[in-house]
mmCIF entry with sequence, helices, sheets and N, C-alpha, C, O atoms, coordinates in Angstrom:
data_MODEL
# 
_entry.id   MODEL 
# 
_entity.id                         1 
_entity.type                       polymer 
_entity.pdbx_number_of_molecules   1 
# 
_entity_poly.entity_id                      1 
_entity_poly.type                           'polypeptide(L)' 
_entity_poly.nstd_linkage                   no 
_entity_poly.nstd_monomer                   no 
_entity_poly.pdbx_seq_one_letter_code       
;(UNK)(UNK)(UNK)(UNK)(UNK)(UNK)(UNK)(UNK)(UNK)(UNK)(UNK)(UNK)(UNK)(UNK)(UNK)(UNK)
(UNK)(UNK)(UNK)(UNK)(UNK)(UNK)(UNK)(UNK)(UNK)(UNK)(UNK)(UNK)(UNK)(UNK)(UNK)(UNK)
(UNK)(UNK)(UNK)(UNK)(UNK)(UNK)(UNK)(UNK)(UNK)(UNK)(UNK)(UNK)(UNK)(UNK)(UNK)(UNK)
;
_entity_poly.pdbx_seq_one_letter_code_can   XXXXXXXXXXXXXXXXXXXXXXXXXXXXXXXXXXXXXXXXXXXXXXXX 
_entity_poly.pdbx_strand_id                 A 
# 
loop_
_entity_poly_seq.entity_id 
_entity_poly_seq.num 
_entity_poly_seq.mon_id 
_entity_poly_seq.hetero 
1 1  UNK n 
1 2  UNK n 
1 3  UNK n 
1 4  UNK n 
1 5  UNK n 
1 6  UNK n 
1 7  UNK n 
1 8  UNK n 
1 9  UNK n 
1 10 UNK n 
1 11 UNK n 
1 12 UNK n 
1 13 UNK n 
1 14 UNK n 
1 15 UNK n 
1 16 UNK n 
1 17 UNK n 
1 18 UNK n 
1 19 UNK n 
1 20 UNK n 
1 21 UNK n 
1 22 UNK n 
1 23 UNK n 
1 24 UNK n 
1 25 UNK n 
1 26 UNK n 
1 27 UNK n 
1 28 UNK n 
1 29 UNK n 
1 30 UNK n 
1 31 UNK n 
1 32 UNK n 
1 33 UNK n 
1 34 UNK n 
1 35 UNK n 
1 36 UNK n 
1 37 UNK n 
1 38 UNK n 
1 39 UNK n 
1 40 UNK n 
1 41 UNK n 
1 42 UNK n 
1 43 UNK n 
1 44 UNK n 
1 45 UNK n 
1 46 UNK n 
1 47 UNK n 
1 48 UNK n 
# 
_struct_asym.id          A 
_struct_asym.entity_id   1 
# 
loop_
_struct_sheet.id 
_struct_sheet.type 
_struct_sheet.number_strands 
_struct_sheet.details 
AA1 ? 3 ? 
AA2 ? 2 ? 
# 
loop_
_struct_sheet_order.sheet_id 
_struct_sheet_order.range_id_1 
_struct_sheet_order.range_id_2 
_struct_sheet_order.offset 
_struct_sheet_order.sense 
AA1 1 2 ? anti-parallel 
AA1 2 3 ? anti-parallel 
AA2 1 2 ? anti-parallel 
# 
loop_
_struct_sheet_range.sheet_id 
_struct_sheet_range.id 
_struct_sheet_range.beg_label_comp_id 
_struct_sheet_range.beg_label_asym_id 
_struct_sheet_range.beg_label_seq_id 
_struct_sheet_range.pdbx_beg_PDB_ins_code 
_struct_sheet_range.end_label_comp_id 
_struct_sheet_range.end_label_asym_id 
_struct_sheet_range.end_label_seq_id 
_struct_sheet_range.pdbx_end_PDB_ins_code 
_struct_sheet_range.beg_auth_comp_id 
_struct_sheet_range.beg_auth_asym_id 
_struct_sheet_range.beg_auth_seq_id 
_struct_sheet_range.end_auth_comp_id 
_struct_sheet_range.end_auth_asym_id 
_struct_sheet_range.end_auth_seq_id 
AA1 1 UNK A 4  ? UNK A 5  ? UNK A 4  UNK A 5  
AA1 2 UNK A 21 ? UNK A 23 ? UNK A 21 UNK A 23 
AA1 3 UNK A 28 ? UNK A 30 ? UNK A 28 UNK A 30 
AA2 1 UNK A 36 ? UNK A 37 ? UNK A 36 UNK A 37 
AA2 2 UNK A 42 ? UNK A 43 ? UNK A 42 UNK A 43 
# 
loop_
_atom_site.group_PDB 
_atom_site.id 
_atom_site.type_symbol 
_atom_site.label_atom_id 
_atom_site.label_alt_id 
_atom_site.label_comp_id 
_atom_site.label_asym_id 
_atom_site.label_entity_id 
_atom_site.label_seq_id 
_atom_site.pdbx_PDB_ins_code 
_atom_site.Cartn_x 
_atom_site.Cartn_y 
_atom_site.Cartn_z 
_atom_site.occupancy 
_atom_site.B_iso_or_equiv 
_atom_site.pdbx_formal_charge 
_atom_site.auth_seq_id 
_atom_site.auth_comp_id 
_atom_site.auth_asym_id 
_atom_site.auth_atom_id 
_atom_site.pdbx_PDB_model_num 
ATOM 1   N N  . UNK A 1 1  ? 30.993 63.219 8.388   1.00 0.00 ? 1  UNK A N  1 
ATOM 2   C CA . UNK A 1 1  ? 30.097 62.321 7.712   1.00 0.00 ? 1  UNK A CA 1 
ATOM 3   C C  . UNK A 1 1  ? 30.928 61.233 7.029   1.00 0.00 ? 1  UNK A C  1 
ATOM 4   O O  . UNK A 1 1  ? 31.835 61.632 6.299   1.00 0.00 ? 1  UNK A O  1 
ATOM 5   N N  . UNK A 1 2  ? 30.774 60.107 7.142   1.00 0.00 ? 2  UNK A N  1 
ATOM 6   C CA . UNK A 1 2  ? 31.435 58.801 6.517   1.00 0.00 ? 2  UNK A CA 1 
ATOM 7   C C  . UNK A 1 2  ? 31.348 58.600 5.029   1.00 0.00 ? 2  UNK A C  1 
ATOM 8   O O  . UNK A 1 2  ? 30.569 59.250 4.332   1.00 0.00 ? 2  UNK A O  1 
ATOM 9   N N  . UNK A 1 3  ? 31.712 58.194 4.821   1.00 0.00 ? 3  UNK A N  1 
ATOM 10  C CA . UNK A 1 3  ? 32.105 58.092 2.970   1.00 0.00 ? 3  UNK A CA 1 
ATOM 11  C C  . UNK A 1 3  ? 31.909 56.790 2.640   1.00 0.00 ? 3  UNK A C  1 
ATOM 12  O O  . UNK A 1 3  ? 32.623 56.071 3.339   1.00 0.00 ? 3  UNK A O  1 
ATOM 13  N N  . UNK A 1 4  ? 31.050 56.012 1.648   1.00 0.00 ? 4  UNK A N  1 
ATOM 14  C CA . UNK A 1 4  ? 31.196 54.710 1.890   1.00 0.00 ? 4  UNK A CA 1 
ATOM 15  C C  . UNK A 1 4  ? 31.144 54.538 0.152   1.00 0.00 ? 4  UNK A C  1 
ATOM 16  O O  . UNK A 1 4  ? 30.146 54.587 -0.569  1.00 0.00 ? 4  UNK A O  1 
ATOM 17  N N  . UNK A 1 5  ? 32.936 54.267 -0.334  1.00 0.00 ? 5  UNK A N  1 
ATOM 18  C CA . UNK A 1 5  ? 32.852 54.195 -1.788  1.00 0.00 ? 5  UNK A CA 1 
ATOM 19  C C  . UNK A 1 5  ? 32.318 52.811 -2.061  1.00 0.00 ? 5  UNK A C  1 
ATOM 20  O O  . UNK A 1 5  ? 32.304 51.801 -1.357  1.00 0.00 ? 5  UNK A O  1 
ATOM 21  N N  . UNK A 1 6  ? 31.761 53.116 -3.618  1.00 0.00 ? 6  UNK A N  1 
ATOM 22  C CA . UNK A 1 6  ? 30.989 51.738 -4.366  1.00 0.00 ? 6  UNK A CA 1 
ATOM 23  C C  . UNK A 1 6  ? 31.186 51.647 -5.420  1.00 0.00 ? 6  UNK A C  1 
ATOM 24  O O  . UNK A 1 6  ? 30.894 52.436 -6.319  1.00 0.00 ? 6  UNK A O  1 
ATOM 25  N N  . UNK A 1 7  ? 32.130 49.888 -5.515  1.00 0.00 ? 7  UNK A N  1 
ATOM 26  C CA . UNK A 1 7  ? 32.608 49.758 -6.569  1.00 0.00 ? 7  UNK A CA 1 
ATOM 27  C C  . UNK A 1 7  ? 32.044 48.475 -7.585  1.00 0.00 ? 7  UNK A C  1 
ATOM 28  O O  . UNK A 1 7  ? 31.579 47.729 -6.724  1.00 0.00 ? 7  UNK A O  1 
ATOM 29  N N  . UNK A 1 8  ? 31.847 47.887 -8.697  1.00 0.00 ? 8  UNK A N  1 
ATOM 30  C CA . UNK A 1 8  ? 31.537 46.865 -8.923  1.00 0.00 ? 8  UNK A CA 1 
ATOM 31  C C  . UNK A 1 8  ? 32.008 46.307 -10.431 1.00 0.00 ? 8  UNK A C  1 
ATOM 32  O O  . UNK A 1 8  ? 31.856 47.077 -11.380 1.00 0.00 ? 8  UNK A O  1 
ATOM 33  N N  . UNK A 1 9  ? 32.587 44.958 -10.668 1.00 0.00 ? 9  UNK A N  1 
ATOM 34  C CA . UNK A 1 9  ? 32.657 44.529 -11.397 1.00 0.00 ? 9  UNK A CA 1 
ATOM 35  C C  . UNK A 1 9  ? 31.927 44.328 -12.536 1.00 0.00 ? 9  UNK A C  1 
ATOM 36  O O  . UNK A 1 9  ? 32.440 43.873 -13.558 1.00 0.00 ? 9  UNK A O  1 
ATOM 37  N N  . UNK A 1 10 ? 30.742 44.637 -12.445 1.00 0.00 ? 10 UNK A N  1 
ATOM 38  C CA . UNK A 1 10 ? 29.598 44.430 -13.491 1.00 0.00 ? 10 UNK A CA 1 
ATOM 39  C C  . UNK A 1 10 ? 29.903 45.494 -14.545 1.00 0.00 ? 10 UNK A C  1 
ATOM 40  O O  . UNK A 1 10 ? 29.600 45.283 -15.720 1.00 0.00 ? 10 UNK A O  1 
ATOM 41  N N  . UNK A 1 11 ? 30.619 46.867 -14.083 1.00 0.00 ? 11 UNK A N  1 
ATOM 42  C CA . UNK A 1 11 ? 30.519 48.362 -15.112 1.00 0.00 ? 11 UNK A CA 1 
ATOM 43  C C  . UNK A 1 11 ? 32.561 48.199 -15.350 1.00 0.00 ? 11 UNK A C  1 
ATOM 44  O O  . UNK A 1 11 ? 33.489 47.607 -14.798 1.00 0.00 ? 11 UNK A O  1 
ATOM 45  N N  . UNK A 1 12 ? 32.394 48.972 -16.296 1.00 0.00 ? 12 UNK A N  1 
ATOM 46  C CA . UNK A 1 12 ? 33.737 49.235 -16.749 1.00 0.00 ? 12 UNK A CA 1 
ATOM 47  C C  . UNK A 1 12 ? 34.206 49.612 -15.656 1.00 0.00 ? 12 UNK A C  1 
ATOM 48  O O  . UNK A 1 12 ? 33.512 49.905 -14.683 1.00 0.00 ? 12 UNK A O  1 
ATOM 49  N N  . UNK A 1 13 ? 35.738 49.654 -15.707 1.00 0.00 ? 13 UNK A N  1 
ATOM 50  C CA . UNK A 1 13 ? 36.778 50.083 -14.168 1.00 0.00 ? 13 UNK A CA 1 
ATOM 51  C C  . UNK A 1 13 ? 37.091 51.662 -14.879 1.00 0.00 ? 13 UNK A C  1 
ATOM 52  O O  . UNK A 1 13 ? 37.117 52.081 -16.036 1.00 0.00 ? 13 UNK A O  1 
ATOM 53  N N  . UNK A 1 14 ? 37.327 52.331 -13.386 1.00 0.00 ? 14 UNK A N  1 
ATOM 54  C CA . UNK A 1 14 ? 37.097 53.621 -13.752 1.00 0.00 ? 14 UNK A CA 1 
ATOM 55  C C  . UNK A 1 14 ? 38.757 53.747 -14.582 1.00 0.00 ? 14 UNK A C  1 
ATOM 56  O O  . UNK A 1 14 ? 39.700 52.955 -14.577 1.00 0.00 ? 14 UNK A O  1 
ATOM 57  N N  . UNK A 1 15 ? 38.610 54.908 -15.155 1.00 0.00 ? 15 UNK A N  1 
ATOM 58  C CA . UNK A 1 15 ? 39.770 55.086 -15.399 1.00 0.00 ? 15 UNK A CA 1 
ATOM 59  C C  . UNK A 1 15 ? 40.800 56.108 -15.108 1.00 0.00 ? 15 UNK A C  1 
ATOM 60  O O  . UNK A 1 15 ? 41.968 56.109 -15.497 1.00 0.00 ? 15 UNK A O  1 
ATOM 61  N N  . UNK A 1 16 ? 40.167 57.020 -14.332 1.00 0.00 ? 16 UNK A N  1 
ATOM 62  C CA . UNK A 1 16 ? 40.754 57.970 -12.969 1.00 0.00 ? 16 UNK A CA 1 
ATOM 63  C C  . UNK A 1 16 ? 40.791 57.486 -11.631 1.00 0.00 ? 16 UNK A C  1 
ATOM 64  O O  . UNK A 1 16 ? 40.652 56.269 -11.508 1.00 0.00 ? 16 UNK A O  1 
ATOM 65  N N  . UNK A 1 17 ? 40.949 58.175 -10.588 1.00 0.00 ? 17 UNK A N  1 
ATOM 66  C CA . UNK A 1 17 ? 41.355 57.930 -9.319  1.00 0.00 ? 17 UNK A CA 1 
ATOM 67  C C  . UNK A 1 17 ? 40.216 58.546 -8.716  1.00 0.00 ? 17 UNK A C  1 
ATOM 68  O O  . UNK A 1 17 ? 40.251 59.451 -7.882  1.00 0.00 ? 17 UNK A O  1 
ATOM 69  N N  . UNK A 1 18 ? 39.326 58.061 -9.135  1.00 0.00 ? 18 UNK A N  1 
ATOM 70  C CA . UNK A 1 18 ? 37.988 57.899 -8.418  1.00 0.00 ? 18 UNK A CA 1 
ATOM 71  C C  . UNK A 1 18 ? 37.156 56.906 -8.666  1.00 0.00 ? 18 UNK A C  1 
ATOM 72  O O  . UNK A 1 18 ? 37.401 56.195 -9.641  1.00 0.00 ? 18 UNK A O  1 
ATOM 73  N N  . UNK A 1 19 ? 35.586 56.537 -7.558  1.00 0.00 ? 19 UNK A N  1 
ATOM 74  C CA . UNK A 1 19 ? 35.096 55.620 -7.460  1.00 0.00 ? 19 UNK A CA 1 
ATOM 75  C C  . UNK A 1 19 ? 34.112 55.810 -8.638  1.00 0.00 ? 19 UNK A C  1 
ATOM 76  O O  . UNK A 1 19 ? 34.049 56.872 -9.258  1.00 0.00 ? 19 UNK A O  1 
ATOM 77  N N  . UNK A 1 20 ? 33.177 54.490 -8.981  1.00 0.00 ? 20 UNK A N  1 
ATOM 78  C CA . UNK A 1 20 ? 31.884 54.436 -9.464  1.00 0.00 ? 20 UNK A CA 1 
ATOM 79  C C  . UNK A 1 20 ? 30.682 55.088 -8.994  1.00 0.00 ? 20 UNK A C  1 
ATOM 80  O O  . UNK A 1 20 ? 29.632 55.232 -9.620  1.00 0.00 ? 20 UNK A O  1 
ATOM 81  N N  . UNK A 1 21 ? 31.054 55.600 -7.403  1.00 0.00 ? 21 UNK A N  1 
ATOM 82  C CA . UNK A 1 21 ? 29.479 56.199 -6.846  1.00 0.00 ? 21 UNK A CA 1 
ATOM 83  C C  . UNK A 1 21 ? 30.129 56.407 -5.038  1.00 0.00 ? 21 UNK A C  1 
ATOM 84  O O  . UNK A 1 21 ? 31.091 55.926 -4.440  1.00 0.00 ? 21 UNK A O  1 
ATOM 85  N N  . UNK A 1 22 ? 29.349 57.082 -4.767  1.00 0.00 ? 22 UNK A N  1 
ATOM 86  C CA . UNK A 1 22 ? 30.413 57.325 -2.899  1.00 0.00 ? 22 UNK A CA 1 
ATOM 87  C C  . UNK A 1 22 ? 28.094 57.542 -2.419  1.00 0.00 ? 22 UNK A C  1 
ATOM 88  O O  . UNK A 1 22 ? 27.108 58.175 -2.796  1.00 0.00 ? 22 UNK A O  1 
ATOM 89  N N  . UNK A 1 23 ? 28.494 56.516 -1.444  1.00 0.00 ? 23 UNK A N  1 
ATOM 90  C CA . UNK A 1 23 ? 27.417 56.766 -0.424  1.00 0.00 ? 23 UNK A CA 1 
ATOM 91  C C  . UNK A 1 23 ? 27.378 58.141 0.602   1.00 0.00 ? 23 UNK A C  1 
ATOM 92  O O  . UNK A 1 23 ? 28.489 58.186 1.128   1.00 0.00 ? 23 UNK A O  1 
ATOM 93  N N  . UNK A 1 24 ? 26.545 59.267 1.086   1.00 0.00 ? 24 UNK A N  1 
ATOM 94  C CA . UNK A 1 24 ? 27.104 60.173 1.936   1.00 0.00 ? 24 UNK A CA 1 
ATOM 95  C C  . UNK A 1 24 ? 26.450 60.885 2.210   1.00 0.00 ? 24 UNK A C  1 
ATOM 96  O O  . UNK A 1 24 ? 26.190 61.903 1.568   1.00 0.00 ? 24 UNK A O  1 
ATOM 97  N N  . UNK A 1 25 ? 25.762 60.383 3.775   1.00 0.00 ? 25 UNK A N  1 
ATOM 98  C CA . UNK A 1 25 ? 24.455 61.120 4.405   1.00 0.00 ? 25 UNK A CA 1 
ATOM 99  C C  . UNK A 1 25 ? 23.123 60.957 3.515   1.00 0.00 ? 25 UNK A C  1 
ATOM 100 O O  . UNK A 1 25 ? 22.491 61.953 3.161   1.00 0.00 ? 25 UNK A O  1 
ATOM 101 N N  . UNK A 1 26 ? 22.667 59.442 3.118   1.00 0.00 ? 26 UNK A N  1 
ATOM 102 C CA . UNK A 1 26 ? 21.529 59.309 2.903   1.00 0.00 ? 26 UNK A CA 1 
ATOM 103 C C  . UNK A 1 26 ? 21.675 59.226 0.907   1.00 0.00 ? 26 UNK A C  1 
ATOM 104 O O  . UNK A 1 26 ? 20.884 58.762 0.086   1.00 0.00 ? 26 UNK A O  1 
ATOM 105 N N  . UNK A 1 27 ? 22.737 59.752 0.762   1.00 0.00 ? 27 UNK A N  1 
ATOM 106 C CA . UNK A 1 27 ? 22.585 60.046 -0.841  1.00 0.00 ? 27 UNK A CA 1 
ATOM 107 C C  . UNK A 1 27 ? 23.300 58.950 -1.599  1.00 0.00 ? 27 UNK A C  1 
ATOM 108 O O  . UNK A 1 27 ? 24.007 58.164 -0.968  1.00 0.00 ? 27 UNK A O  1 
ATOM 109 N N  . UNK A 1 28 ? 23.198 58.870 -2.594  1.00 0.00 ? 28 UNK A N  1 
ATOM 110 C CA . UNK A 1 28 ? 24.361 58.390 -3.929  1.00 0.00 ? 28 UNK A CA 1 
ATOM 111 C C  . UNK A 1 28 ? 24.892 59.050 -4.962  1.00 0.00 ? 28 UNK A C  1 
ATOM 112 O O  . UNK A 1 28 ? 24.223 59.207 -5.983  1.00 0.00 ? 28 UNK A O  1 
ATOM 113 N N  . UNK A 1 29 ? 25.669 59.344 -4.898  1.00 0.00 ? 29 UNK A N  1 
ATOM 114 C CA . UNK A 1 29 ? 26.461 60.387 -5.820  1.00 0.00 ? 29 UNK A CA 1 
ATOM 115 C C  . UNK A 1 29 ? 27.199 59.740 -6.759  1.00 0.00 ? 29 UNK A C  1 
ATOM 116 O O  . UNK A 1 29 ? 28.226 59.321 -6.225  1.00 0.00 ? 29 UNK A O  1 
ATOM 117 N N  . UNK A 1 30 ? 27.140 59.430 -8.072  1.00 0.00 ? 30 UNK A N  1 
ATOM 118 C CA . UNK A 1 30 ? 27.386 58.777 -9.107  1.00 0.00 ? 30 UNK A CA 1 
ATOM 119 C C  . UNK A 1 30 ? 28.233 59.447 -9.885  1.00 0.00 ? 30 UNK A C  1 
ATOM 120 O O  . UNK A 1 30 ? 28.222 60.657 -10.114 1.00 0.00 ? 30 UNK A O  1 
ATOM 121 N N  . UNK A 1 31 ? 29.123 58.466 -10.372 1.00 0.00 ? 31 UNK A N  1 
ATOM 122 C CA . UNK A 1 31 ? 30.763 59.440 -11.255 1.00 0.00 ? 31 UNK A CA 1 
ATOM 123 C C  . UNK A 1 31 ? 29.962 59.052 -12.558 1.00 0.00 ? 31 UNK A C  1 
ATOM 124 O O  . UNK A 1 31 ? 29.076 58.208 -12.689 1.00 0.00 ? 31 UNK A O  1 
ATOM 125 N N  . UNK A 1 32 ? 30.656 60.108 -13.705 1.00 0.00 ? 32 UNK A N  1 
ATOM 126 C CA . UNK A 1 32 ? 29.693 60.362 -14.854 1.00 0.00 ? 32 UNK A CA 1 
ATOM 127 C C  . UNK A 1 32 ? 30.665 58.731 -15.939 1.00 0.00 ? 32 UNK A C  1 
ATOM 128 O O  . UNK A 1 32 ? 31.813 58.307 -15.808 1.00 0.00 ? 32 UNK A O  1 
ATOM 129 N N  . UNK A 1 33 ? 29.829 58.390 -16.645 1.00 0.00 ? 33 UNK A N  1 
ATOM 130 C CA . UNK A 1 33 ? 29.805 57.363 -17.457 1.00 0.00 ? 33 UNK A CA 1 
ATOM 131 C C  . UNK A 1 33 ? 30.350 57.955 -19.095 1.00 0.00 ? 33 UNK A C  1 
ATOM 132 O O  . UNK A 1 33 ? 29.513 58.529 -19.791 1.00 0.00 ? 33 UNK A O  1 
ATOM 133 N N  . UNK A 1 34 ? 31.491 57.805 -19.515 1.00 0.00 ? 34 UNK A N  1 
ATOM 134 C CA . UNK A 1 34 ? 31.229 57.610 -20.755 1.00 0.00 ? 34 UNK A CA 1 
ATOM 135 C C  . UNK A 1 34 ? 30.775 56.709 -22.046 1.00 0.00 ? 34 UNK A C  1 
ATOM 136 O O  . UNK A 1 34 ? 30.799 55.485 -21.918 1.00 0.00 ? 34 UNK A O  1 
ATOM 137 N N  . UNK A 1 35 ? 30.410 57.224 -23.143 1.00 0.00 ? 35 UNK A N  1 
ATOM 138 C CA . UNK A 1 35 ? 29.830 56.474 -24.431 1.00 0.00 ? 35 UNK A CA 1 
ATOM 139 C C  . UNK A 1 35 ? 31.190 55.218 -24.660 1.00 0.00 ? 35 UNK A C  1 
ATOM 140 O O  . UNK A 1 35 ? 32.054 55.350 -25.527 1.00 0.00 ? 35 UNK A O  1 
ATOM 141 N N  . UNK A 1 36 ? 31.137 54.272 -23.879 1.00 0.00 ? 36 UNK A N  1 
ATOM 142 C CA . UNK A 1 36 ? 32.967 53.521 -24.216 1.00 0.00 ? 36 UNK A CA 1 
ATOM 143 C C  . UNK A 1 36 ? 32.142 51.594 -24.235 1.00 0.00 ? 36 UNK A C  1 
ATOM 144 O O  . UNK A 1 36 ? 31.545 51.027 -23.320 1.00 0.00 ? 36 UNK A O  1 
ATOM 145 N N  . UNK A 1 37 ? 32.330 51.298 -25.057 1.00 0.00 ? 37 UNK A N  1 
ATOM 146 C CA . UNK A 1 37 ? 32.074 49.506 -25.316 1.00 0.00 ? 37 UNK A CA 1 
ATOM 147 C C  . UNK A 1 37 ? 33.252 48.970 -24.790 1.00 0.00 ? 37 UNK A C  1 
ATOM 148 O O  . UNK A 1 37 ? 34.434 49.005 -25.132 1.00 0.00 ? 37 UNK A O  1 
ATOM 149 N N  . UNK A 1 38 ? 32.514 48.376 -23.708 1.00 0.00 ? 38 UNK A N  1 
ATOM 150 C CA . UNK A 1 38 ? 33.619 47.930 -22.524 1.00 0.00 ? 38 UNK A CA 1 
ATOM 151 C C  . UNK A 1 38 ? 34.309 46.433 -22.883 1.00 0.00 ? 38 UNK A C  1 
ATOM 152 O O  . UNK A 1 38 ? 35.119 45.869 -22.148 1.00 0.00 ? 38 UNK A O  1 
ATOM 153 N N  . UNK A 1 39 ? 33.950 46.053 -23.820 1.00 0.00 ? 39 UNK A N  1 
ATOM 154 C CA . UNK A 1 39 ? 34.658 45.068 -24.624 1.00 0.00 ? 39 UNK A CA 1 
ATOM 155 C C  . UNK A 1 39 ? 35.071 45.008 -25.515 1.00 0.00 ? 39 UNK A C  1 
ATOM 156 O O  . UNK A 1 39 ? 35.127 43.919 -26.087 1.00 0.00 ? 39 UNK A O  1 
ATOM 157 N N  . UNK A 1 40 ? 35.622 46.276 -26.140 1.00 0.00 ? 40 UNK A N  1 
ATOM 158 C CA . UNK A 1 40 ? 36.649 46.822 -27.248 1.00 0.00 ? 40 UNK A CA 1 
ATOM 159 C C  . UNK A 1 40 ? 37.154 48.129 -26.879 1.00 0.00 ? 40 UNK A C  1 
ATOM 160 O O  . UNK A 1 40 ? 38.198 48.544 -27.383 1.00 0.00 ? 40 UNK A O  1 
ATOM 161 N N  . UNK A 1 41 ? 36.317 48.996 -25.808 1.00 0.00 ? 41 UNK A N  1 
ATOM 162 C CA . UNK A 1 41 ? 37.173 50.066 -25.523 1.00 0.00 ? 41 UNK A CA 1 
ATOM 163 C C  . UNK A 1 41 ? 36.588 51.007 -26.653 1.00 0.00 ? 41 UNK A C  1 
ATOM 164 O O  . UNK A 1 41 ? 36.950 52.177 -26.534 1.00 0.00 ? 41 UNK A O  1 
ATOM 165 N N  . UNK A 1 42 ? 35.995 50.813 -27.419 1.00 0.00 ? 42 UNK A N  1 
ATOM 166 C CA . UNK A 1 42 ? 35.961 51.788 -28.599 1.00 0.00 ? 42 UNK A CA 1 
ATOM 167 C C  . UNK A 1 42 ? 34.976 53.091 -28.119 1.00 0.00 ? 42 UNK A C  1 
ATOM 168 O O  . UNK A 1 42 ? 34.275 52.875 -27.131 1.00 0.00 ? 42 UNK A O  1 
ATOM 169 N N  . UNK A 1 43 ? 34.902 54.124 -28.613 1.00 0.00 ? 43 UNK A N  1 
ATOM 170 C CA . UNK A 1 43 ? 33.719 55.257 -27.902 1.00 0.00 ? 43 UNK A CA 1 
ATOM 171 C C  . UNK A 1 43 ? 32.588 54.348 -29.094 1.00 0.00 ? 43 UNK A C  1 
ATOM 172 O O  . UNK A 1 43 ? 32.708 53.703 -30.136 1.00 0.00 ? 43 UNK A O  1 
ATOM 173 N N  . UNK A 1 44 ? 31.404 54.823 -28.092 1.00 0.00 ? 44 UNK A N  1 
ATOM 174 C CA . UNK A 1 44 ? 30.147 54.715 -28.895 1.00 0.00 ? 44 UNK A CA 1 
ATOM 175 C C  . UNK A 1 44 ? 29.500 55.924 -29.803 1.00 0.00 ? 44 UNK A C  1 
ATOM 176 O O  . UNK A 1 44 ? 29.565 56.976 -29.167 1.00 0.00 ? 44 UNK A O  1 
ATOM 177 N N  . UNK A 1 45 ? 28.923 56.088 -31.037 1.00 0.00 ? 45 UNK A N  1 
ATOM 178 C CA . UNK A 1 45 ? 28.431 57.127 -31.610 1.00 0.00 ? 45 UNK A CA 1 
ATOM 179 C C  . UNK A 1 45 ? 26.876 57.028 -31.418 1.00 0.00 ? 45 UNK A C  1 
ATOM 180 O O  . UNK A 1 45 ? 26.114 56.101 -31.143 1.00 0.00 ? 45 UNK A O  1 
ATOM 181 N N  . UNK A 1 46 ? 26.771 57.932 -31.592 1.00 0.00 ? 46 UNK A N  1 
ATOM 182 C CA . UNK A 1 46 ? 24.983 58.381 -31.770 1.00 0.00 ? 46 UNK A CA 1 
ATOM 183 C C  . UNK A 1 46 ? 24.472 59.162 -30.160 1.00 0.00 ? 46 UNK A C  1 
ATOM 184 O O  . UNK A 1 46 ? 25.287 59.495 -29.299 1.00 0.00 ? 46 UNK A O  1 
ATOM 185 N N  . UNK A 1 47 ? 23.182 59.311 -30.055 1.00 0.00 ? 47 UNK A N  1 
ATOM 186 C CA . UNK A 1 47 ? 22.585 59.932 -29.248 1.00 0.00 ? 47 UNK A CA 1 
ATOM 187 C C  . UNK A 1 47 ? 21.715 58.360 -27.808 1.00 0.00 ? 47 UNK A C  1 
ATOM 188 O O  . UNK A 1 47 ? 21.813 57.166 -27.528 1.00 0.00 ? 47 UNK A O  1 
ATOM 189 N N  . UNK A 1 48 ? 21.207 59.221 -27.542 1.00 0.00 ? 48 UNK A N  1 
ATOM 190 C CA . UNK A 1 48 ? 20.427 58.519 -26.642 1.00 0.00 ? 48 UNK A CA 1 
ATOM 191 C C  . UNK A 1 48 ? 19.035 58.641 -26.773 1.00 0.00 ? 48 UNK A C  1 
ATOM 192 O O  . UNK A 1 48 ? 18.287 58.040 -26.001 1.00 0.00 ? 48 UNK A O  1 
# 
């Protein structure tokens, strides 16, 4: 089955050696997001 990674400038760059999301057999499989303000880097507090 083909792998089709997806990457994009719009979200923070990952910061491991993996993608933002891998296409694969119909699905999207999404790498987990942390609480991080991508224009200071700082973690975010509170809930959702």
């Amino acid at each position: 089955m083909p792998l089709l990674p997806i990457q994009t400038d719009a979200a923070p760059a990952a910061i491991g050696p993996y993608s933002q999301a891998v296409v694969a057999g119909g699905f999207v499989f999404c790498s987990g997001q942390i609480a991080m303000d991508p224009a200071t880097g700082a973690l975010v507090e509170g809930d959702v």
